[in-house]
C-alpha positions as CSV (number, residue, x, y, z in Angstrom):
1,X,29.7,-11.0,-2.9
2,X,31.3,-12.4,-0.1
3,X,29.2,-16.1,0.2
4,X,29.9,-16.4,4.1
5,X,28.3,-13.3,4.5
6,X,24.7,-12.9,4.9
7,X,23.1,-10.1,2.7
8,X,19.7,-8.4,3.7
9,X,18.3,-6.4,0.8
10,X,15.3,-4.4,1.5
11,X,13.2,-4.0,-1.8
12,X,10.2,-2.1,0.2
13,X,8.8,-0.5,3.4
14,X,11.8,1.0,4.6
15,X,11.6,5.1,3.9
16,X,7.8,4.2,3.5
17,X,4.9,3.0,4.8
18,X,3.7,-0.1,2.3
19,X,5.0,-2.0,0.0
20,X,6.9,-4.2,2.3
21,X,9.6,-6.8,1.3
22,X,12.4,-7.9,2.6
23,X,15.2,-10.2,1.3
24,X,18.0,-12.7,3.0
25,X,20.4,-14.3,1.0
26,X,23.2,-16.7,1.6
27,X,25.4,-18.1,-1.0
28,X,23.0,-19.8,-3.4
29,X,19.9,-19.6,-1.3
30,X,17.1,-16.0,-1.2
31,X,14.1,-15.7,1.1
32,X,11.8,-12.8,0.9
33,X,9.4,-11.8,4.2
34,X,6.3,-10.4,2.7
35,X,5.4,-8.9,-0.8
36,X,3.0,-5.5,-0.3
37,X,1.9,-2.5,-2.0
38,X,1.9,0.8,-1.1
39,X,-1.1,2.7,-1.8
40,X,-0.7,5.5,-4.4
41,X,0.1,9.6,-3.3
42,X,-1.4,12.4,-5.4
43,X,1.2,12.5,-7.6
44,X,0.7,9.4,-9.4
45,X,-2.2,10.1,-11.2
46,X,-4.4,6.6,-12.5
47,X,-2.3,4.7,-10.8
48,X,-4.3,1.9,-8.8
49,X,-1.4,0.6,-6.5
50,X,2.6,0.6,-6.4
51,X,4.5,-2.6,-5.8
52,X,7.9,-3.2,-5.1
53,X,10.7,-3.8,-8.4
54,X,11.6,-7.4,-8.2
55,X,13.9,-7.3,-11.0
56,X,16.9,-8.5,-8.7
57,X,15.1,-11.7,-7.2
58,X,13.7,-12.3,-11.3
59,X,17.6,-11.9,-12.3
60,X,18.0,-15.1,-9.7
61,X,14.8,-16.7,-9.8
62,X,16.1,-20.4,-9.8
63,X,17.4,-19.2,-6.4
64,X,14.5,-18.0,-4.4
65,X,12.9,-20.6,-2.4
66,X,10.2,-18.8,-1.1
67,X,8.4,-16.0,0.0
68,X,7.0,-16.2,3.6
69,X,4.3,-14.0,4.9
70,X,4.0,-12.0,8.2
71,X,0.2,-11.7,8.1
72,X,-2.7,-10.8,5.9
73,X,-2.7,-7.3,5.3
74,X,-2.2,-5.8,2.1
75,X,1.0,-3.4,2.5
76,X,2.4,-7.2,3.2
77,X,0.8,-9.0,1.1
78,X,-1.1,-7.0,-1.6
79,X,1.6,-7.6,-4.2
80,X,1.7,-11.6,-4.7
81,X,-1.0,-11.2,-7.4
82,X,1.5,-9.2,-10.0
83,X,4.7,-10.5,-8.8
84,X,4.0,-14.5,-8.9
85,X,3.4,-14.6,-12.2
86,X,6.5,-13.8,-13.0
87,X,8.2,-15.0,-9.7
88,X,6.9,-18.8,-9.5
89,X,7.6,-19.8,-5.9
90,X,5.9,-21.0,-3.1
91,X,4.0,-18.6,-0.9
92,X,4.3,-19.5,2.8
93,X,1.9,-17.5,5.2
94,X,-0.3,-17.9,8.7
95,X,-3.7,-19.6,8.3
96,X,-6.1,-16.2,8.1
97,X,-3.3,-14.5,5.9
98,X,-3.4,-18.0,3.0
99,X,-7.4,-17.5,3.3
100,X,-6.8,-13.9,2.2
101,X,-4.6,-14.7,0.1
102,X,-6.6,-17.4,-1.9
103,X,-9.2,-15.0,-2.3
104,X,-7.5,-12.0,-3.6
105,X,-5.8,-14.8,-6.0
106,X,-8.9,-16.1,-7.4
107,X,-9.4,-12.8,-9.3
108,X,-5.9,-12.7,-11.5
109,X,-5.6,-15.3,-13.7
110,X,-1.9,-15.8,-13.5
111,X,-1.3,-16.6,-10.1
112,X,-4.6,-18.3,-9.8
113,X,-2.2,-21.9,-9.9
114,X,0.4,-20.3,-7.2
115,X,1.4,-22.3,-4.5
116,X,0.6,-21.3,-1.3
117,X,0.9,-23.1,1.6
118,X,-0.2,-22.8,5.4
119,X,2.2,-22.4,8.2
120,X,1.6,-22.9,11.6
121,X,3.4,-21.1,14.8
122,X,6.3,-22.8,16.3
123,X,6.8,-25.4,13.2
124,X,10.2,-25.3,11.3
125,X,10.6,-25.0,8.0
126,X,13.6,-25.4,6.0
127,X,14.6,-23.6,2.9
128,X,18.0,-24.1,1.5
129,X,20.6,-23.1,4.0
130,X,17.8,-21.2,5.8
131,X,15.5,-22.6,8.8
132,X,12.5,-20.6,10.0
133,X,9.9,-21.0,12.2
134,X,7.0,-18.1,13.2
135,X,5.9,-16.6,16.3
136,X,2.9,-15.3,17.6
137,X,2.4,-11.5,17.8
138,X,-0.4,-8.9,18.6
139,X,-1.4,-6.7,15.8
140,X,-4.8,-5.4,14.3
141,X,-5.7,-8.9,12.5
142,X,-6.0,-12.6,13.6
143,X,-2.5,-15.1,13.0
144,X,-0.1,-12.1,12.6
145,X,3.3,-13.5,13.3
146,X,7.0,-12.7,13.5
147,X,9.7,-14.9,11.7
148,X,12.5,-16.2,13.5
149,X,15.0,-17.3,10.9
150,X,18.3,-19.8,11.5
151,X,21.5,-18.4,9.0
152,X,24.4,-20.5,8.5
153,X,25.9,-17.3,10.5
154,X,23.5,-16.7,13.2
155,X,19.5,-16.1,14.0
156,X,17.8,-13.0,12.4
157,X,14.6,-12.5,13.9
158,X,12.2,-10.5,12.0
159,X,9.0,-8.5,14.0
160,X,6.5,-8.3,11.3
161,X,3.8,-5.5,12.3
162,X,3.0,-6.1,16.1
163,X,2.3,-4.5,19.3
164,X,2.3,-6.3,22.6
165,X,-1.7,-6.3,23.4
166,X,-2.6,-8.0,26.8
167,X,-6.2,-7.9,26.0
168,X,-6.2,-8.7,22.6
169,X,-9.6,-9.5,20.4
170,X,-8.9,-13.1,19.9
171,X,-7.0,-14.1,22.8
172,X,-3.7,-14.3,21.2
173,X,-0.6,-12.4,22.9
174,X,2.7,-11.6,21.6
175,X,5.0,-14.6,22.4
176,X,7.1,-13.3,24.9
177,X,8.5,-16.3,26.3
178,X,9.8,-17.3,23.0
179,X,11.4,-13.7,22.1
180,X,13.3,-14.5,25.3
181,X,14.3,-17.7,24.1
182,X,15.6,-16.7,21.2
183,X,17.4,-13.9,22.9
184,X,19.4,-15.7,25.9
185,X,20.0,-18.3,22.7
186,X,21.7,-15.3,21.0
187,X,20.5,-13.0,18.1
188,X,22.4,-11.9,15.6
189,X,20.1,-9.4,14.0
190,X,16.8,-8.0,14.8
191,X,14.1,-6.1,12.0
192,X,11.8,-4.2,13.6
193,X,8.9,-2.4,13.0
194,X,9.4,1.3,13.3
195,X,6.1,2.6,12.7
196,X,5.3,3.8,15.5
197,X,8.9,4.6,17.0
198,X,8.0,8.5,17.5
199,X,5.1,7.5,19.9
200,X,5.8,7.4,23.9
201,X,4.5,5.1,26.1
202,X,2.4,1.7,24.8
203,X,-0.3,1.3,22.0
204,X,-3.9,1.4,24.0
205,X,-5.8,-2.5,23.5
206,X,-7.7,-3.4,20.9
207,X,-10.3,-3.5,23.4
208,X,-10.7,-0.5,23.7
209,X,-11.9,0.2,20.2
210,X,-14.8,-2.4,21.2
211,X,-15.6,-0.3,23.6
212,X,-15.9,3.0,21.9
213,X,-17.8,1.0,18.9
214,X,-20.4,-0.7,21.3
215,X,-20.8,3.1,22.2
216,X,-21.4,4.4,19.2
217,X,-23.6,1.8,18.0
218,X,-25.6,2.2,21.5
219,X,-26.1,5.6,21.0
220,X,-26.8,6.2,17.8
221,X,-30.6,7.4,16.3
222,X,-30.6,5.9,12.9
223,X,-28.5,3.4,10.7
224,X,-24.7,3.1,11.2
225,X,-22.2,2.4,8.8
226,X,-18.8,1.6,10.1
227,X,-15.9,1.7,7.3
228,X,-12.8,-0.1,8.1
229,X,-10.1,-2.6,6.1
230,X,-11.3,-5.3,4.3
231,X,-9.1,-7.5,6.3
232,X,-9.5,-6.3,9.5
233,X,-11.2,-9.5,10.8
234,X,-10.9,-8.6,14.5
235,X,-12.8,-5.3,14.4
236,X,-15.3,-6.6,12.2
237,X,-16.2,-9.2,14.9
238,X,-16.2,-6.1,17.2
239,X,-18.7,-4.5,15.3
240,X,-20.8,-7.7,14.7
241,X,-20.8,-7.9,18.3
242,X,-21.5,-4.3,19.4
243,X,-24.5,-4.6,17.5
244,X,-26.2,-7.7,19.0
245,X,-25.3,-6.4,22.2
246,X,-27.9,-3.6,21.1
247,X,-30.6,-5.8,18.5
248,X,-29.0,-4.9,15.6
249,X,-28.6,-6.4,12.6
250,X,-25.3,-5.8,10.4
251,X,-25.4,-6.2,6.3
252,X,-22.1,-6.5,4.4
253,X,-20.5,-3.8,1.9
254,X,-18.8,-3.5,-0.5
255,X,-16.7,-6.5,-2.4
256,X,-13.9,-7.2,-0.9
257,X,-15.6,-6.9,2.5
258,X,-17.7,-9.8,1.5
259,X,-15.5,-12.0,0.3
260,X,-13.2,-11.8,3.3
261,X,-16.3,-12.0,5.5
262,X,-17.3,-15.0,4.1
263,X,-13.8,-16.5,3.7
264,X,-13.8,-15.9,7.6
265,X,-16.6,-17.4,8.9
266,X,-16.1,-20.4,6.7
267,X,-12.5,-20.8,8.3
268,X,-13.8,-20.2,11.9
269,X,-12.0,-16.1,12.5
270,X,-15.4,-14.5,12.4
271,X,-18.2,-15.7,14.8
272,X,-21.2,-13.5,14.1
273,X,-23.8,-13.8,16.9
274,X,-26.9,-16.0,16.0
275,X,-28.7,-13.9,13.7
276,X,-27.0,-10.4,13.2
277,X,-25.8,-11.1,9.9
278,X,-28.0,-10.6,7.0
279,X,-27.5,-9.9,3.5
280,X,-27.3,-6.2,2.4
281,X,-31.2,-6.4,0.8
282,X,-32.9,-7.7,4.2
283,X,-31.8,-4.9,5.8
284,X,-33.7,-2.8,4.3
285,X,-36.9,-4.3,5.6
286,X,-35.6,-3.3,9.3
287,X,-36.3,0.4,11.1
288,X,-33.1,2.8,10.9
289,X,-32.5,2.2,14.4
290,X,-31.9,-1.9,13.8
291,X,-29.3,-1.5,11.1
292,X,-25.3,-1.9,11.1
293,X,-23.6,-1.6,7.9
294,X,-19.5,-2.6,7.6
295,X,-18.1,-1.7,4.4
296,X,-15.1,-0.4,2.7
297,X,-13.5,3.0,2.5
298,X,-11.9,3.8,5.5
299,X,-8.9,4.8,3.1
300,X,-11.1,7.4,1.1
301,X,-10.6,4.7,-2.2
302,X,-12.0,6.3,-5.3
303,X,-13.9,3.0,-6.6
304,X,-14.6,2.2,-2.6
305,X,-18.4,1.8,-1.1
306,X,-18.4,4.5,1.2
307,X,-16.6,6.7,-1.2
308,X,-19.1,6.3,-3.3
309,X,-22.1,6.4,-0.8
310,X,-20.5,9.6,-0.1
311,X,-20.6,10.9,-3.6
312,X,-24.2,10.0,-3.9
313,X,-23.3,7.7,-6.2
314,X,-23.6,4.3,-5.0
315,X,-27.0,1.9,-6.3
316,X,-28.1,0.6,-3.1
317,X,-27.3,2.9,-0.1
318,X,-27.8,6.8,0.4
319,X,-27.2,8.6,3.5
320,X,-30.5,10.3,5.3
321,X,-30.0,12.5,8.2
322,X,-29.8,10.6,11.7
323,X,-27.3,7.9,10.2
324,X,-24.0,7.5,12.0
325,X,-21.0,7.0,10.0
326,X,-17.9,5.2,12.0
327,X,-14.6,5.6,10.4
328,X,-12.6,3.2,12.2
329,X,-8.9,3.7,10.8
330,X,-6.1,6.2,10.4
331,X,-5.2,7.7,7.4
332,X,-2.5,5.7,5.8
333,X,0.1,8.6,5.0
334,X,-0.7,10.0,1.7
335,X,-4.3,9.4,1.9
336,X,-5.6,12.1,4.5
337,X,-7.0,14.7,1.3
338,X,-8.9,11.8,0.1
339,X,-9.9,10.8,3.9
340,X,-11.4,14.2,4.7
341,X,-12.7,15.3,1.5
342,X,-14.9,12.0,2.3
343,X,-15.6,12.9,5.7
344,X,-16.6,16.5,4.0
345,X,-19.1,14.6,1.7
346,X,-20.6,12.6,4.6
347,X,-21.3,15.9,7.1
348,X,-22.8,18.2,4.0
349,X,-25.7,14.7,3.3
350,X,-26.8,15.8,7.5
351,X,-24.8,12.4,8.3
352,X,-22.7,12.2,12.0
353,X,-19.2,11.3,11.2
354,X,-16.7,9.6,14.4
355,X,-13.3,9.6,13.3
356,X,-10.1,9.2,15.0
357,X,-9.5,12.7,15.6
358,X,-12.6,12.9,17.8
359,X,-13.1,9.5,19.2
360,X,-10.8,6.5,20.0
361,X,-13.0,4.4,17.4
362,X,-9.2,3.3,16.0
363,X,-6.4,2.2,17.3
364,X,-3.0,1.6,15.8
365,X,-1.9,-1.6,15.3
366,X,2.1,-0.8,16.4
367,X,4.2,-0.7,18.9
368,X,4.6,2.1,20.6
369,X,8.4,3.4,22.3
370,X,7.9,1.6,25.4
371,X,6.9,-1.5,23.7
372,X,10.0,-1.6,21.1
373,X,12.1,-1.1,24.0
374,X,10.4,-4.7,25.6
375,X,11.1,-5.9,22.2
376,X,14.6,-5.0,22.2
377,X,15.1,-6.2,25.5
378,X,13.7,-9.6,25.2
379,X,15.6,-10.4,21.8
380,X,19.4,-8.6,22.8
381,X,20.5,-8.3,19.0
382,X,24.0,-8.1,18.1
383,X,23.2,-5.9,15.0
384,X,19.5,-4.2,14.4
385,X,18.0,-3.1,11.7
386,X,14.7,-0.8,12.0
387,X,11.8,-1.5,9.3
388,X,8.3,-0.3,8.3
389,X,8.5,3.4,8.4
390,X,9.5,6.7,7.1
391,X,12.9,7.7,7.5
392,X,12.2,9.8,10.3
393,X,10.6,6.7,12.2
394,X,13.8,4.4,11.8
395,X,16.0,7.1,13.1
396,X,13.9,7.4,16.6
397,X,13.6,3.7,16.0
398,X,17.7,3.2,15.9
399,X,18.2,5.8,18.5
400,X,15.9,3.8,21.1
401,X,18.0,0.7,19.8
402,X,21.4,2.6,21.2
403,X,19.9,3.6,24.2
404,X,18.5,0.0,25.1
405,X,22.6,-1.2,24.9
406,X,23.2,-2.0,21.1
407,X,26.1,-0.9,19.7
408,X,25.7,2.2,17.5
409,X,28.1,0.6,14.8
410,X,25.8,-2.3,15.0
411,X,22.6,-0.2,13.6
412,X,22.4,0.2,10.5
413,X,19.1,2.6,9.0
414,X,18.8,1.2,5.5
415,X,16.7,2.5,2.7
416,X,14.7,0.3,-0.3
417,X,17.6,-1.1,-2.1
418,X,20.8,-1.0,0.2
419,X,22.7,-4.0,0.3
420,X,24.1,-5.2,4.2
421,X,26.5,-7.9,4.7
422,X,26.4,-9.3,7.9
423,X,28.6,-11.7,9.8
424,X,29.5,-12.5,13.5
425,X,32.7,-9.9,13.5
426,X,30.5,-7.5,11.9
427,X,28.2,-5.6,8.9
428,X,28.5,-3.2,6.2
429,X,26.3,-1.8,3.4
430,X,28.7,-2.8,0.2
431,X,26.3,-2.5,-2.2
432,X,22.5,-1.0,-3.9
433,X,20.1,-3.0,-6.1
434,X,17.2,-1.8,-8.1
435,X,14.3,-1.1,-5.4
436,X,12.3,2.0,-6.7
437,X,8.5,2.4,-7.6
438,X,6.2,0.1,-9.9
439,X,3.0,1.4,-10.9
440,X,-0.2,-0.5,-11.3
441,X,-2.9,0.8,-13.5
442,X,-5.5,-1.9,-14.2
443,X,-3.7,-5.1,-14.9
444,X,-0.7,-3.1,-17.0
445,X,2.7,-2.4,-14.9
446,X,4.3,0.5,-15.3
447,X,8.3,1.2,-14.5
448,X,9.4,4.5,-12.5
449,X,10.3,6.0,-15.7
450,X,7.3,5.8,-17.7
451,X,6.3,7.8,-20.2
452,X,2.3,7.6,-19.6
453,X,3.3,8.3,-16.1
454,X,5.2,11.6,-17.0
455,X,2.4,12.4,-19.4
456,X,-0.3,12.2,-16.7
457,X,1.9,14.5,-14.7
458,X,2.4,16.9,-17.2
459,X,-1.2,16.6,-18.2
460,X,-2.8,17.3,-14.8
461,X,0.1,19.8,-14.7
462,X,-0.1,22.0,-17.3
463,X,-2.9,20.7,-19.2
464,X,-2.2,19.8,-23.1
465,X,-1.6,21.6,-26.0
466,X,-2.6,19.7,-29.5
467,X,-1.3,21.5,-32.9
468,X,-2.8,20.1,-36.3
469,X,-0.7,20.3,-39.3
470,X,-2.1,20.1,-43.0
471,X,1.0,19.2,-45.7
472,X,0.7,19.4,-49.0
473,X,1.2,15.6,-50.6
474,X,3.2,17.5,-53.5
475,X,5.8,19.7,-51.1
476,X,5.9,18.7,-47.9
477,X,5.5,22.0,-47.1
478,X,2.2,23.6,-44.7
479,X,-1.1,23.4,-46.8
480,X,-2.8,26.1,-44.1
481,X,-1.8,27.6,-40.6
482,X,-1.9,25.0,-38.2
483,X,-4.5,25.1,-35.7
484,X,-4.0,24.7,-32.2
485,X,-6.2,23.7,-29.5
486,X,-6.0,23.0,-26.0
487,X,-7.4,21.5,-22.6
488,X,-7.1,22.2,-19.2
489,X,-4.3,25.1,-19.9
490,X,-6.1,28.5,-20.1
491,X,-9.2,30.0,-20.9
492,X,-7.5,33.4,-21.1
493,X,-8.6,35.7,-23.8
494,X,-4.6,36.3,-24.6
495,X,-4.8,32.4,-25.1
496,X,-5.7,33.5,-29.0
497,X,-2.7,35.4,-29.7
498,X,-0.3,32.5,-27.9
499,X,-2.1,30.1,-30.4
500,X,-1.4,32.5,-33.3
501,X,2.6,32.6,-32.6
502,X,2.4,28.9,-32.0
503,X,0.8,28.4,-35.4
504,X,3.4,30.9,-37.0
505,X,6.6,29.5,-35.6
506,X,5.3,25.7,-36.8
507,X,4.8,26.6,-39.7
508,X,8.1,28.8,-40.2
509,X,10.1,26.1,-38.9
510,X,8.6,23.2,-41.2
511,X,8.9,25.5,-44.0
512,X,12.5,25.7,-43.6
513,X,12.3,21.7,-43.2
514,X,14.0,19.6,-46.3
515,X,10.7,17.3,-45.7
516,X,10.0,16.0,-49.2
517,X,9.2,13.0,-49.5
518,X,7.3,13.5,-46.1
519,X,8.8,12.3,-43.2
520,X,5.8,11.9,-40.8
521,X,7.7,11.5,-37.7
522,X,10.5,14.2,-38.6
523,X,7.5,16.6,-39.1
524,X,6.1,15.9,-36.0
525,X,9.2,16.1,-34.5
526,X,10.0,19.6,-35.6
527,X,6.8,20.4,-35.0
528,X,6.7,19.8,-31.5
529,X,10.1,21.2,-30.7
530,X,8.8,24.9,-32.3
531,X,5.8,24.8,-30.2
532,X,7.6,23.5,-26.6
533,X,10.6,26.3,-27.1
534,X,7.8,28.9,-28.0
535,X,5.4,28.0,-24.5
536,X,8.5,28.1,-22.8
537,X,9.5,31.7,-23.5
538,X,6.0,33.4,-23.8
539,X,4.0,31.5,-21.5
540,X,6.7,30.0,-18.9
541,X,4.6,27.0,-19.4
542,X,5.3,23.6,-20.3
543,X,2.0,21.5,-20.8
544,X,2.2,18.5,-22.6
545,X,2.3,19.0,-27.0
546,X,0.5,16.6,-29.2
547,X,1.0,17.0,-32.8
548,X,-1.2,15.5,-35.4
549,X,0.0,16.0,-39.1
550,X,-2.4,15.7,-42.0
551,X,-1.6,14.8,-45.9
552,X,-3.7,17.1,-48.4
């Protein structure tokens, strides 16, 4: 490693939408920008959430002075309660983002004792040979910020989400005027969100989503439920609102929702109108037409409230026809099965159902082409490097880079794990670090090549096959047959006769087994293999084999 060079290590959110984190590091000193999860895909069965593999920032630990947050949503900061306690470093983050923070922290006892502290805009903070200071920008929740960072080799300026709102909820704009101070002072890299790189034109206000909600509220018959983020603060004041404006009342759903609700208020981000808010068991005293409930679920979450007022299944709340259900959010990518299966649910209980494919009741919270060319513009990078997005998204993302005047040998489209070096005269990706996949399930972490992981696959693959095996305490040698069972791999009558050979050729090949004394694990061992090679040649099957010897 070259130590006048300044590396930039993505270990999330680029080739993906989540799990964002980014690393700087110069000689003996690392930073890391936010610390997010990605939200699981279908083919991680059990798995809760997926956070980024620190393994190269633990391997250097006494190195990193801190990890600085962007703003409060969870595919930025939705990690910090698995990765501080093994990580202990300070947490540095905009004042609505710490609130969130302490609260999601309060519920792990290991990073309960973190250290987090607040940050305000404009206000340098040093750390180590690094010097940064944050910036206001627009996005879809209070005190999101950008992060201009000082290098001992030049400024790095680094977007965070944003979009540049000129009628934004709470009166804060992107700060323009200081993107074009730091550009006519000379930037030698720009990281910018790429999210939204494919989309012409500029990202439609916040403001307008108020708008369509005071609609929908204004017009609706019964009760309505509006599902969003937990920690979208803005449009939850929209909502609150919306439904004065019409004598409504609005009750509180779901956990998370309250705790951020009340964490709000108490901080001064939420201002419900004198007496709209009521808890969730007074509302039940008003008339259909007087009620507003926000809750979770806008992501189709399993364990989530509306998920589960849309199963039927939730103890307080059950749709009745005339209610109006508000879904205001996209689909994160990988979540639009669970969305409309949801959505399904919803229509088939005689509920109406608003959604962004048939009303503006969401906008994004990204820039838009038009927009990252004003970024681009303003700032006048030397080198650039596009962030948050798919592949696909970086690429229009650099392209709109080139044609805005950056060099094309100064664009560099990295993916989770690349290793740039950047100085004045120039970059290059030298090296790769570990930057793949870690599973949550519960409180238990889970590495890209597990083997519960594979077995879940396999499972909800092919189902599972489980052979019993009697031995004689005296030989060694099969007592019986073995029987075999199975779940979830066929209820085919010819099922009986695949059972039989698999029963035949485990026993044939333990009896040719020099297994005396018994070797338990060399019996299941030989067991398993006879079963596997025989599914594979008369079923063309592979579900997964369980073996359970007996002593008789």
């Amino acid at each position: 490693m070259s130590t006048s060079a300044l590396r930039v290590i993505p270990l999330g959110g680029l080739g993906e939408i989540g799990k964002n984190m980014m690393v700087l590091e110069y000689d003996q000193d690392i930073i890391v920008i936010d610390c997010g999860v990605l939200f699981p895909e279908e083919d991680m069965p059990g798995i809760d959430l997926v956070i980024p593999d620190v393994s190269y920032l633990l391997e250097r630990r006494e190195r990193v002075r801190g990890i600085l947050i962007t703003h409060g949503h969870e595919d930025h900061t939705g990690a910090l309660p698995f990765i501080l306690p093994q990580l202990d470093v300070p947490v540095y983050a905009p004042r609505l983002a710490h609130g969130l923070i302490s609260v999601k922290l309060k519920g792990y006892r290991g990073a309960r004792d973190a250290k987090l502290e607040l940050i305000e805009p404009g206000e340098p903070l040093q750390l180590g040979k690094f010097n940064a200071e944050w910036f206001r920008v627009c996005h879809s929740i209070p005190d999101a910020m950008g992060i201009a960072i000082e290098t001992p080799v030049g400024r790095v300026v680094h977007t965070g989400d944003f979009k540049i709102d000129h009628t934004p909820v709470d009166g804060q704009s992107t700060d323009l005027a200081r993107l074009s101070k730091y550009g006519s002072e000379g930037v030698l890299l720009l990281c910018s969100d790429s999210t939204y790189a494919e989309i012409p034109g500029y990202t439609p206000s916040e403001q307008v989503v108020g708008d369509a909600l005071e609609r929908a509220i204004g017009e609706a018959p019964g009760r309505v439920l509006v599902a969003t983020f937990a920690s979208l603060i803005s449009r939850i004041q929209q909502i609150m609102d919306a439904a004065a404006q019409h004598d409504r009342q609005v009750g509180v759903v779901g956990r998370s929702m309250i705790e951020n609700v009340r964490m709000s208020i108490d901080m001064g981000y939420l201002k419900p109108p004198a007496g709209v808010l009521l808890p969730l068991g007074d509302t039940k005293q008003l008339d259909d037409e007087r009620v507003v409930l926000v809750t979770t679920g806008s992501q189709g979450e399993p364990t989530s409230a509306l998920v589960r007022i849309a199963q039927q299944t939730h103890r307080d709340i059950r749709i009745v026809p005339g209610d109006t259900v508000v879904i205001s959010a996209t689909p994160i990518p990988g979540n639009e099965t669970l969305v409309s299966r949801t959505i399904d649910n919803l229509f088939r209980q005689g509920a109406r159902v608003l959604y962004d494919k048939i009303t503006l009741v969401h906008v994004h919270g990204h820039a838009s082409q038009e927009e990252l060319k004003m970024m681009l513009n303003l700032v006048r990078p030397r080198f650039f490097v596009p962030v948050h997005g798919e592949y696909r998204h970086m690429l229009a993302h650099a392209d709109l880079a080139e044609a805005m005047g950056v060099a094309r040998s100064g664009i560099f489209v990295l993916e989770d794990g690349n290793v740039l070096e950047l100085t004045p005269q120039g970059g290059e990706v030298t090296d790769s670090v570990p930057a793949g996949h870690v599973y949550v399930d519960g409180r238990e972490l889970m590495g890209e090549n597990s083997r519960i992981l594979e077995e879940r696959r396999s499972l909800a693959h092919d189902g599972v096959i489980v052979v019993a095996v009697a031995l004689d305490r005296y030989t060694g040698q099969p007592a019986k047959p073995p029987q075999v069972y199975s779940a979830g791999f066929t209820d085919d009558e010819s099922c009986r006769l695949l059972f039989q050979k698999i029963s035949e050729s485990v026993s044939e090949s333990l009896e040719h087994s020099d297994n005396f004394p018994i070797d338990w694990g060399l019996a299941s061992k030989v067991a398993k293999e006879a079963a596997i090679q025989l599914l594979h040649r008369e079923a063309h099957r592979s579900p997964y084999v369980v073996v359970a010897c007996l002593e008789v």
